[in-house]
C-alpha positions as CSV (number, residue, x, y, z in Angstrom):
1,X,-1.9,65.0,-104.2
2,X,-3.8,61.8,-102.7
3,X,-7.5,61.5,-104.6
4,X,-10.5,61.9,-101.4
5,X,-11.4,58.9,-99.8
6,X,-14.6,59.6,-101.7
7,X,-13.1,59.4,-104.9
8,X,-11.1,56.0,-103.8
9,X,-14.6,54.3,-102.4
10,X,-15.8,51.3,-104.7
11,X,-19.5,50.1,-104.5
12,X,-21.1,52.7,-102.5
13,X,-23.9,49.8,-101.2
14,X,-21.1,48.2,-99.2
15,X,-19.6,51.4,-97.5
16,X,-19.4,51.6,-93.5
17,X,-19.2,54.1,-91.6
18,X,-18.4,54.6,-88.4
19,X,-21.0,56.4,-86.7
20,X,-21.5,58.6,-83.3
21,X,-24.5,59.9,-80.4
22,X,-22.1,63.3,-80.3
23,X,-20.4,65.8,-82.1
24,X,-17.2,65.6,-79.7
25,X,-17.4,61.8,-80.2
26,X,-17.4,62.5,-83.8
27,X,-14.4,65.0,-83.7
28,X,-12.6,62.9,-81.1
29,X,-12.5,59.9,-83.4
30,X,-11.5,62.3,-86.4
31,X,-8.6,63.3,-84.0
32,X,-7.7,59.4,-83.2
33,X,-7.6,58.8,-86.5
34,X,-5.1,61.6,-87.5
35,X,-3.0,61.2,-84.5
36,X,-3.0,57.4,-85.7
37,X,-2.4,58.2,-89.2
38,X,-5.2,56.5,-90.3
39,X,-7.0,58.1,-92.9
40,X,-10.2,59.2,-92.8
41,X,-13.1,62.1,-93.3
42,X,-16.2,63.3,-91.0
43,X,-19.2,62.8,-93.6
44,X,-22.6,63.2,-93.0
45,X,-24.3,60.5,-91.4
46,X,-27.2,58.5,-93.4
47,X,-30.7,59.3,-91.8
48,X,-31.1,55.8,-92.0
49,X,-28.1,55.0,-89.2
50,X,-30.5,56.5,-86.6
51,X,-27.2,58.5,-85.8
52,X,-27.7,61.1,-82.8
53,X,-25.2,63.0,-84.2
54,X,-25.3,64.4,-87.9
55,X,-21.4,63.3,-88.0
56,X,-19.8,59.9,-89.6
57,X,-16.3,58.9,-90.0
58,X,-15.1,57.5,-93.5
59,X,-11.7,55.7,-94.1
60,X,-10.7,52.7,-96.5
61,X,-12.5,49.3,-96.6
62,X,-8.9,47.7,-95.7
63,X,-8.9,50.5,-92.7
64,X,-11.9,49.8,-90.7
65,X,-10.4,47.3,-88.5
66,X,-7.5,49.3,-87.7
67,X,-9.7,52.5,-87.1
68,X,-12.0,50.8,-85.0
69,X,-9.4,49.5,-82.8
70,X,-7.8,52.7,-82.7
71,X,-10.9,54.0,-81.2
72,X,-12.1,51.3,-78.7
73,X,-8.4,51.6,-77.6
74,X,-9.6,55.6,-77.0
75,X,-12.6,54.6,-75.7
76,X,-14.5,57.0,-78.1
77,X,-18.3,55.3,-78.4
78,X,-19.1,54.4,-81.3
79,X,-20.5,51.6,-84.0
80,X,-20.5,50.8,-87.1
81,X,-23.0,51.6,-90.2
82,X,-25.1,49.6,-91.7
């Protein structure tokens, strides 16, 4: 069994996360990402990311260029946090 992205995060200061103005934008990227095979987990969003939706997406530091192309490909809106 593969530890949660959670447990494999290191230095929580430096942590982005890709953030969302809706729920469906925020499940439609979690889908992306599994049908891309990226991994990656819907978190709650920092109050500080002025977020509209409650909803962030999580995956690897070495991911987040692969996910966020995967999703401008998609065209699911989103941006990144901080």
């Amino acid at each position: 069994m593969t530890e949660p992205l959670a447990a494999q995060a290191v230095g929580r200061a430096l942590e982005r996360l890709f953030v969302f103005d809706t729920t469906h934008h925020a499940l439609w990227a979690e889908e992306v990402s599994r049908l891309r095979e990226i991994p990656a987990e819907v978190v709650a969003a920092p109050r500080e990311s002025r977020a509209k939706c409650d909803l962030a997406l999580r995956t690897r530091p070495d991911l987040l260029t692969a996910l966020g192309t995967a999703l401008q490909e998609e065209g699911v809106p989103h941006r990144l946090y901080p």
